[in-house]
VEXDREN-2710 file (C-alpha; in Angstrom, 1 decimal):
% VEXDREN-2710
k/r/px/py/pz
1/UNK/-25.7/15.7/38.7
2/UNK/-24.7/18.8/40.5
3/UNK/-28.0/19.4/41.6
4/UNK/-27.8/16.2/43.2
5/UNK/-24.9/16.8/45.2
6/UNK/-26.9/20.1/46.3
7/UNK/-29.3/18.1/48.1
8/UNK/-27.0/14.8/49.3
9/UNK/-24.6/17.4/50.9
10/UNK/-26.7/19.0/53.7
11/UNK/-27.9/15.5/54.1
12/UNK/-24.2/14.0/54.3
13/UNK/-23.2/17.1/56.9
14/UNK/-26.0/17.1/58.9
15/UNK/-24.7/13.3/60.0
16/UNK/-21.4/13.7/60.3
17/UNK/-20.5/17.1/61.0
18/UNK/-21.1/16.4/64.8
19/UNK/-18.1/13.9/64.8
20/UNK/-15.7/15.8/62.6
21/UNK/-12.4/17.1/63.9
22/UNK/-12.8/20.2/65.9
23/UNK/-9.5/21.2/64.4
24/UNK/-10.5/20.8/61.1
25/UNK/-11.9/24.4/59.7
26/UNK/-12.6/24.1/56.1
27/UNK/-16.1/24.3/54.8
28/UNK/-17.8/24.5/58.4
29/UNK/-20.3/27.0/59.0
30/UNK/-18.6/29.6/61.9
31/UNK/-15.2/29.0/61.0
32/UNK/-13.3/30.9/59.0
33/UNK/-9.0/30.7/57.8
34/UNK/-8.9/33.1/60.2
35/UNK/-10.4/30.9/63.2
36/UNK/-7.6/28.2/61.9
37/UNK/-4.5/30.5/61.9
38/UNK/-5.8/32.4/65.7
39/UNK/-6.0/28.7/66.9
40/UNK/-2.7/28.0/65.5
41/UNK/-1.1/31.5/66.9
42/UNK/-2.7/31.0/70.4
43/UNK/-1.4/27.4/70.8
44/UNK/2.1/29.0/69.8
45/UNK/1.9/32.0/72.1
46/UNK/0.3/30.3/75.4
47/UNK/3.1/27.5/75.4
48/UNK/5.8/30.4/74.4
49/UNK/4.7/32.4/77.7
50/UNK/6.3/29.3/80.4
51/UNK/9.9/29.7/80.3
52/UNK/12.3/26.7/78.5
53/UNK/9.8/26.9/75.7
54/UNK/9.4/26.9/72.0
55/UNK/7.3/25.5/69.2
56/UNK/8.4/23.4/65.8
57/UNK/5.6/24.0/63.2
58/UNK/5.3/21.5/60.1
59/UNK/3.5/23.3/57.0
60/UNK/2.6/19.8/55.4
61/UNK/2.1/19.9/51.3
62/UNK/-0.1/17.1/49.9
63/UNK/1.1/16.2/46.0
64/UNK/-2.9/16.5/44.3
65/UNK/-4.5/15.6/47.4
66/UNK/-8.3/15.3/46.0
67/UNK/-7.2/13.1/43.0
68/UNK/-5.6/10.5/45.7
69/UNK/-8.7/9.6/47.5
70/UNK/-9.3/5.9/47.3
71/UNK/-13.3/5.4/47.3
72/UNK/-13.2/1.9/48.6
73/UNK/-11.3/3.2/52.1
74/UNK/-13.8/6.5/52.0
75/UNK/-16.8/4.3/51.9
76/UNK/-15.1/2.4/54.8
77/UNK/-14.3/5.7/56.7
78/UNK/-18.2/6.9/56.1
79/UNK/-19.4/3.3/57.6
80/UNK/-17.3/4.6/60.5
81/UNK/-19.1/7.6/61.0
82/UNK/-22.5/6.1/60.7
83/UNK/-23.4/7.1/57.1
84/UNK/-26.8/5.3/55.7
85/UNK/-25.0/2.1/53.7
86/UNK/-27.5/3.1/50.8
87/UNK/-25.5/6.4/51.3
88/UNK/-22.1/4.9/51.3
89/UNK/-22.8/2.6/48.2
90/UNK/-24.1/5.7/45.9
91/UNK/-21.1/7.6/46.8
92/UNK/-18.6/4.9/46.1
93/UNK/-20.5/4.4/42.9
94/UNK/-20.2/7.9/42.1
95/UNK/-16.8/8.1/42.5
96/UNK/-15.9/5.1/40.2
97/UNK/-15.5/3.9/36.9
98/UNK/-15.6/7.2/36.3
99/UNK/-14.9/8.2/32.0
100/UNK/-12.2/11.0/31.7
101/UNK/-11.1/12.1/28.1
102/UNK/-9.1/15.7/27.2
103/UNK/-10.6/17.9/24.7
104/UNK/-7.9/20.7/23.1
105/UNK/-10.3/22.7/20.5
106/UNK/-11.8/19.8/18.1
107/UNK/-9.2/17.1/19.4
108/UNK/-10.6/14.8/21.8
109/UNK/-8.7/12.0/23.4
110/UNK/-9.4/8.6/23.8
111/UNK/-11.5/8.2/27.0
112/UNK/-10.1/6.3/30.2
113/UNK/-12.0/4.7/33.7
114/UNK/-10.6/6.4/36.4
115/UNK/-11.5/4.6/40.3
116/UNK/-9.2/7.3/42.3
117/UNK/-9.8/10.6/43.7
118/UNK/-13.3/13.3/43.7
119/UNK/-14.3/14.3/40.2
120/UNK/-12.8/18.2/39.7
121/UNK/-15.9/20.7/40.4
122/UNK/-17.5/18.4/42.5
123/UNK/-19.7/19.6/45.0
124/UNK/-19.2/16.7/47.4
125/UNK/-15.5/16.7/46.9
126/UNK/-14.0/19.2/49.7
127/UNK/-16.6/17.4/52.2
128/UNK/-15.2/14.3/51.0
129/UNK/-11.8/15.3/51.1
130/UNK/-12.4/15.8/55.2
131/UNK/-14.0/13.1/56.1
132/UNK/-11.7/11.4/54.6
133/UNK/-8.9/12.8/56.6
134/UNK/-11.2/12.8/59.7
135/UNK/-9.4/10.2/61.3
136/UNK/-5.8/11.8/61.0
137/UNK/-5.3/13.1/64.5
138/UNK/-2.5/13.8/66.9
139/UNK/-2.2/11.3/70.2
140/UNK/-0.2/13.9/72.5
141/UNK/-1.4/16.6/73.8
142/UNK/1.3/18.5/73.1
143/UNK/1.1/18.3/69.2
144/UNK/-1.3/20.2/67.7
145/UNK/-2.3/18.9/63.9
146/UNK/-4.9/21.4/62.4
147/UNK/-6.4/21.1/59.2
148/UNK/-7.7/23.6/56.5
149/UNK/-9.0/21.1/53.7
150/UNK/-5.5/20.0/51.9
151/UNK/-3.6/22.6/54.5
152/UNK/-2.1/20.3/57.6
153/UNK/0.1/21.9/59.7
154/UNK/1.9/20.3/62.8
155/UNK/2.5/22.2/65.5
156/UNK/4.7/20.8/68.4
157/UNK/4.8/22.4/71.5
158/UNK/8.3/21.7/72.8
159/UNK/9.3/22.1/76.7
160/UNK/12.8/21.3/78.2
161/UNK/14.0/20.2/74.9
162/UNK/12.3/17.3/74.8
163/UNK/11.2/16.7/70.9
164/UNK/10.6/13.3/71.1
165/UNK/6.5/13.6/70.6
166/UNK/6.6/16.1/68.0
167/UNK/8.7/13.9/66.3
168/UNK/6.6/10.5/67.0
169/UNK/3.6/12.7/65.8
170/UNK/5.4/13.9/62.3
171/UNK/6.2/10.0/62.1
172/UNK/2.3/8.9/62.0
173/UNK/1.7/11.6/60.1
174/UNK/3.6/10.4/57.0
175/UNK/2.9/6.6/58.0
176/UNK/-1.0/7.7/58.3
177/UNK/-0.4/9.2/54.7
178/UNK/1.4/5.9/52.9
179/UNK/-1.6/4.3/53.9
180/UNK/-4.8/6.3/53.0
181/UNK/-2.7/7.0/49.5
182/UNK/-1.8/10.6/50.7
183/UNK/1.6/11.7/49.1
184/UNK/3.3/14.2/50.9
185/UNK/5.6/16.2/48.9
186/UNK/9.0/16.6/50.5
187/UNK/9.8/19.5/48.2
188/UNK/7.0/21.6/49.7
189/UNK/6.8/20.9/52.7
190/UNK/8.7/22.7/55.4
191/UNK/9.3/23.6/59.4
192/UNK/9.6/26.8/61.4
193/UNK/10.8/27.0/64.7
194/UNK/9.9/30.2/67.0
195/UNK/12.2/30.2/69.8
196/UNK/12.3/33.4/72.2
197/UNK/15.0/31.8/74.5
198/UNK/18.2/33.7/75.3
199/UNK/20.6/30.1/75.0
200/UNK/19.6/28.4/72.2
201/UNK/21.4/24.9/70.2
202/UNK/21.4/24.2/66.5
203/UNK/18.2/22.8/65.8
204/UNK/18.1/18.9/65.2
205/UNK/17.2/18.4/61.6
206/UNK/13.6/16.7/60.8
207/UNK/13.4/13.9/58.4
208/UNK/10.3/12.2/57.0
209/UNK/9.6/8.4/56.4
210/UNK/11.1/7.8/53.0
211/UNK/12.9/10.9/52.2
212/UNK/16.8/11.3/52.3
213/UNK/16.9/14.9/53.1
214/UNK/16.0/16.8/55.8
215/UNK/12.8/19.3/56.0
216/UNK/14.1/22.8/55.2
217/UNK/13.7/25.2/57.9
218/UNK/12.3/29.0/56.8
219/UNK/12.0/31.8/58.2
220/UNK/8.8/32.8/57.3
221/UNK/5.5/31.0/55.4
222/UNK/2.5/31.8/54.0
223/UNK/0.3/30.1/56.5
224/UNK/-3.2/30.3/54.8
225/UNK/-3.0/33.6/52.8
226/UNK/-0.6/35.5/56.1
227/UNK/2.3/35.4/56.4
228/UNK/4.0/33.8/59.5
229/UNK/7.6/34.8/60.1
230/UNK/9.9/33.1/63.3
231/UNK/9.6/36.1/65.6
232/UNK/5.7/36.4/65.4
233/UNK/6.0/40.3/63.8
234/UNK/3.6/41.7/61.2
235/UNK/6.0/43.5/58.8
236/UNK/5.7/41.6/55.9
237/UNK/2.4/40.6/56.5
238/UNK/1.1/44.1/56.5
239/UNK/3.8/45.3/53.6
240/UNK/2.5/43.3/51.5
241/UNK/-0.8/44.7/51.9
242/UNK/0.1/48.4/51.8
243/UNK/1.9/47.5/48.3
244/UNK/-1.3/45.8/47.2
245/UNK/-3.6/48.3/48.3
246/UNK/-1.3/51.3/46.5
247/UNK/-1.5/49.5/42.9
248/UNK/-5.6/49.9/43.2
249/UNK/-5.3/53.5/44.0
250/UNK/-4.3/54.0/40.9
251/UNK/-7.9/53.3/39.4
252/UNK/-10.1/54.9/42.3
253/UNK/-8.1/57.8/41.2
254/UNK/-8.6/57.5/37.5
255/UNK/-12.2/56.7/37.9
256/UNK/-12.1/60.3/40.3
257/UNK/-10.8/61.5/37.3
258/UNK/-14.3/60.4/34.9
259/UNK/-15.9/62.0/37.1
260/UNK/-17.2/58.6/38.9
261/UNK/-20.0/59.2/41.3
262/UNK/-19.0/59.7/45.3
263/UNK/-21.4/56.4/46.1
264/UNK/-19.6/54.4/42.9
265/UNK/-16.5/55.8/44.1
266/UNK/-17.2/54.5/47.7
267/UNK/-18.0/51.0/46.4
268/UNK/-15.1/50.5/44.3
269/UNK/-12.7/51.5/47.2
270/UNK/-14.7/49.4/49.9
271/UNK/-15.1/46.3/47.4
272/UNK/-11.3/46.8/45.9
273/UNK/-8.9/48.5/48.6
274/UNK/-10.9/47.9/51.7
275/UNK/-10.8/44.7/51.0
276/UNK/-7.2/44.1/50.5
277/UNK/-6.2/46.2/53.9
278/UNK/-8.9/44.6/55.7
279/UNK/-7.6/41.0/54.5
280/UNK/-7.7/39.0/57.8
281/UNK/-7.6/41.6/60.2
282/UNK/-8.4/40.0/63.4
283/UNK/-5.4/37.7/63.0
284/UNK/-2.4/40.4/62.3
285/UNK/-4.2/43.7/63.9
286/UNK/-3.7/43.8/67.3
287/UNK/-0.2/42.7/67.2
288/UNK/0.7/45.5/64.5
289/UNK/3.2/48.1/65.8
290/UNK/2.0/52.0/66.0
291/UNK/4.2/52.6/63.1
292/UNK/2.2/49.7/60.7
293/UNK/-0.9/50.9/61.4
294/UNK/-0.3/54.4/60.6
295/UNK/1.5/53.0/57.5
296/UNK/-1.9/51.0/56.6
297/UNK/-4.3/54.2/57.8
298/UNK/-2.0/56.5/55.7
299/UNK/-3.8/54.5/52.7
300/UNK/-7.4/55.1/54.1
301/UNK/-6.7/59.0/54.2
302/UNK/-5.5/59.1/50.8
303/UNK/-8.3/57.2/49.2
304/UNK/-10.7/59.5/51.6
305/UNK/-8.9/62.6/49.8
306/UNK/-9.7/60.9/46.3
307/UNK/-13.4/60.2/46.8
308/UNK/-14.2/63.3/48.9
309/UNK/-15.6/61.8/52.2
310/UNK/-14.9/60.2/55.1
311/UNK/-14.3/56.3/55.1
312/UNK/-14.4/53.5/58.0
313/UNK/-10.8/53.7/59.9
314/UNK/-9.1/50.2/60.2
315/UNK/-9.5/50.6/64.2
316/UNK/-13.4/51.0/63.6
317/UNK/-13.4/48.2/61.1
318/UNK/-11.2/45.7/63.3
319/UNK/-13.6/46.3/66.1
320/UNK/-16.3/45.6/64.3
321/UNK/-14.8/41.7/62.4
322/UNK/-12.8/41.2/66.2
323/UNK/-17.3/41.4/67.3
324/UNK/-18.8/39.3/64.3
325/UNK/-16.2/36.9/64.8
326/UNK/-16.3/36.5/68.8
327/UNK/-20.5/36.0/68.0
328/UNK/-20.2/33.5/65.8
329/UNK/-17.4/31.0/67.9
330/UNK/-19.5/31.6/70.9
331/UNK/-22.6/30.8/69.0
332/UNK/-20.9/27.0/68.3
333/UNK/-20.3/24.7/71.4
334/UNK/-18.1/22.8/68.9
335/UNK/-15.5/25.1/68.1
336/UNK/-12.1/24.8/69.4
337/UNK/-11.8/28.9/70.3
338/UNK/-15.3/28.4/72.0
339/UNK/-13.9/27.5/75.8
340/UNK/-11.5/30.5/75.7
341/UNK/-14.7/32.9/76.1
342/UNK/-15.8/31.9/79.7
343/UNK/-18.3/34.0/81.1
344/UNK/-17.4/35.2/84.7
345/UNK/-19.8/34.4/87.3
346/UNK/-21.8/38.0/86.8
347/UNK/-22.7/36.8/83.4
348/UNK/-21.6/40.3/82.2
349/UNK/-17.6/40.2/81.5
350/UNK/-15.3/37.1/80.0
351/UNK/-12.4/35.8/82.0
352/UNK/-9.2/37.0/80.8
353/UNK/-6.7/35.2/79.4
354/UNK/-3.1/35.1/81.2
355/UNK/-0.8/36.5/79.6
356/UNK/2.7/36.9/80.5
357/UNK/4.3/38.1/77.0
358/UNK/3.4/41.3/75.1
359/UNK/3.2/39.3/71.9
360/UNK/0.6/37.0/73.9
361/UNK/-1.6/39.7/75.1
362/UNK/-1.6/41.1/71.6
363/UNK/-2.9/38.6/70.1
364/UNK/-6.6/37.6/68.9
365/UNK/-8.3/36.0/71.8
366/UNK/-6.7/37.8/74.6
367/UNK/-7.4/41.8/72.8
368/UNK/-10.8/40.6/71.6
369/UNK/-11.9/39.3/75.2
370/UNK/-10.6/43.1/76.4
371/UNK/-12.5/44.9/73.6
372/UNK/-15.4/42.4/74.6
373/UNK/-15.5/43.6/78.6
374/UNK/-15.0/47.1/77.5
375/UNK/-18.0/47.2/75.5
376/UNK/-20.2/45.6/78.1
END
C-alpha cells in the first residue's frame, strides 16, 4: 500500500500545492524549519522597529493532531481544492473502516474499526494533515498564523496597545479547531510577549474558548528545535549547542586515540559535531554576540587539534547555508521570504531592508541581503 501512496502523493501535490498556504512550511520543497522560524523573527523584528510596538506570540499545541482528522470534512476540504472526486472517494475510503488491533509479544487484542485520523506511517498523512488545515488562516493583517505541520504559532503584531485583533484572531483559532475536531491542549500551549518599550503595563491575561485559566506566559520556548527567549538574544540557543557539541568530543577523541584515520576522523566530526554547531545557523548566527561565536569556534579549534587538520570555520560555513538558502527562496515565486529579495533596477545588487534596530539588521534577511551585494 505504501507504494501506492508513493505514486498518489506527487499526484495529490502537484494539484494542490499551488493553492496551499504560503505560510504553511512543512513538507514543501524550498522550505525549510528554518524558512518558518526567519519568517516568524522578521515579522517580530520589522513591526518592533516603529516605536509604541510589541508582539504577543501564541505557540499553539494540538492534543494527537493526525489521529483527529475527520475523513468525511477532508474529502470535503479536497473537493475545495479541486481534487479529482475519483481522488477524493479513494482517499476517504482509505482512511475508513480502518481495522486496528495491539500486539504485546504473542498477545494480540481484539481488532476495532477506526473512521478518525491518518493511519501512523502513512505516507499521505502529513500532506493530509495540511490540507486539512489549509483553510485555517488569519483575516487581519496584523496577525500572523504560520504553520509547520501540527506547529501553529500566532503571532500578533500589536501597535498603540490595541490587542483587540490578536485576540479576535486567537478566538477563531480555537472556534476553527472545535469545529474541524482539532483539540488544542491548554496545558501546552503558551504566549510570549517581546516588548522593547521603556513604559510598559501588566500584560492582560489571554484566555481560550472553553478553558478557565489563563495561557501562561514564558520567557522563552522552543520554537521548532531554537530556542526563542523575550529579548530576541542567542545565549541559550547557542549554550545549548556548545554543551551538545562538547559531549561528542569525547568520541572523536577516543577514536583519535585507535588511531582512526584523518578522512574517518573528518567524517565523524562533520557528520557528528558539525552538525550539532551548525544546527540552524542562518536563523541564530548573525545575531550571536562576538563572545558566542568565539565560544562556538573555540569547539572547531579543538576538534581541529584532535583530527590534525584544518576544518570549515562557522563564518565560512554560515556564508555558505545564508547562499543555498537565499537560492532556493528566490528560486520559488511562492514563498513568503521571496518579495524581501528585490532586485534593484541594475539587476546586480538587492534592495536593502530598513532597519532601524540592531537586533533587526542582525537578523536573517537583512545580513543575508548584505552578504548577497557584497559578493556580487
Amino acid at each position: 500500500m505504501k507504494s501506492f501512496e508513493r505514486l498518489v502523493l506527487p499526484h495529490l501535490k502537484d494539484i494542490t500545492a499551488p493553492l496551499l498556504d504560503p505560510l504553511q512550511f512543512a513538507y514543501r520543497a524550498n522550505r525549510s524549519v528554518d524558512d518558518a522560524v526567519n519568517l516568524a523573527l522578521h515579522f517580530i523584528l520589522e513591526h518592533l522597529d516603529s516605536p509604541g510596538t510589541y508582539a504577543r506570540i501564541l505557540f499553539v499545541d494540538f492534543s494527537s493532531a493526525f489521529n483527529t482528522i475527520l475523513p468525511g470534512l477532508l474529502r470535503d476540504k479536497l473537493y475545495q481544492l479541486s481534487v479529482p472526486d475519483s481522488l477524493c472517494s479513494w482517499i476517504n475510503d482509505f482512511l475508513t473502516d480502518r481495522r486496528q488491533h495491539v500486539r504485546l509479544g504473542k498477545i494480540v487484542s481484539d481488532s476495532r474499526t477506526t473512521n478518525t485520523g491518518t493511519t501512523q506511517g502513512c505516507v499521505l498523512s502529513p500532506w493530509l494533515f495540511s490540507l486539512y488545515t489549509n483553510c485555517c488562516t488569519s483575516s487581519h493583517q496584523s496577525v500572523k498564523l504560520l504553520k509547520f505541520a501540527d506547529d501553529t504559532t500566532l503571532i500578533g503584531l500589536i501597535s498603540n496597545g490595541d490587542e483587540s485583533a490578536y485576540r479576535r484572531e486567537v478566538d477563531r483559532l480555537t472556534s476553527w479547531c472545535s469545529l474541524n475536531n482539532l483539540e488544542l491542549n491548554a496545558q501546552k500551549t503558551v504566549e510570549m510577549i517581546m516588548d522593547f518599550r521603556k513604559v510598559t503595563a501588566p500584560p492582560s491575561p489571554l484566555t481560550l474558548i472553553d478553558s478557565p485559566t489563563p495561557v501562561p506566559i514564558v520567557d522563552s520556548f522552543r520554537f521548532l528545535g531554537t530556542t526563542i527567549t523575550q529579548d530576541l538574544k542567542w545565549e541559550l540557543t547557542i549554550s545549548s549547542l556548545i554543551k551538545k557539541a562538547q559531549q561528542r568530543m569525547y568520541f572523536l577523541r577516543q577514536l583519535r586515540k585507535l588511531k582512526v584515520p584523518t578522512e574517518m576522523l573528518v567524517q565523524f566530526y562533520s557528520a557528528i559535531i558539525e552538525s550539532i554547531l551548525t544546527s540552524s545557523i542562518t536563523v541564530w548566527f548573525p545575531g550571536a554576540t562576538v563572545q558566542d561565536k568565539n565560544r562556538l569556534q573555540r569547539i572547531v579549534r579543538a576538534a581541529e587539534k584532535v583530527i590534525g587538520c584544518k576544518l570549515p570555520s562557522l563564518q565560512d560555513l554560515f556564508s555558505s547555508r545564508t547562499r543555498r538558502r537565499v537560492g532556493r527562496i528566490t528560486a520559488d515565486s511562492s514563498h513568503p521570504g521571496h518579495t524581501l529579495f528585490s532586485p534593484l533596477p541594475s539587476g546586480r545588487r538587492l534592495r536593502s531592508i530598513q532597519t532601524h534596530t540592531s537586533r533587526h539588521l542582525n537578523s536573517f534577511f537583512p545580513s543575508a541581503i548584505r552578504q548577497m551585494n557584497n559578493n556580487s
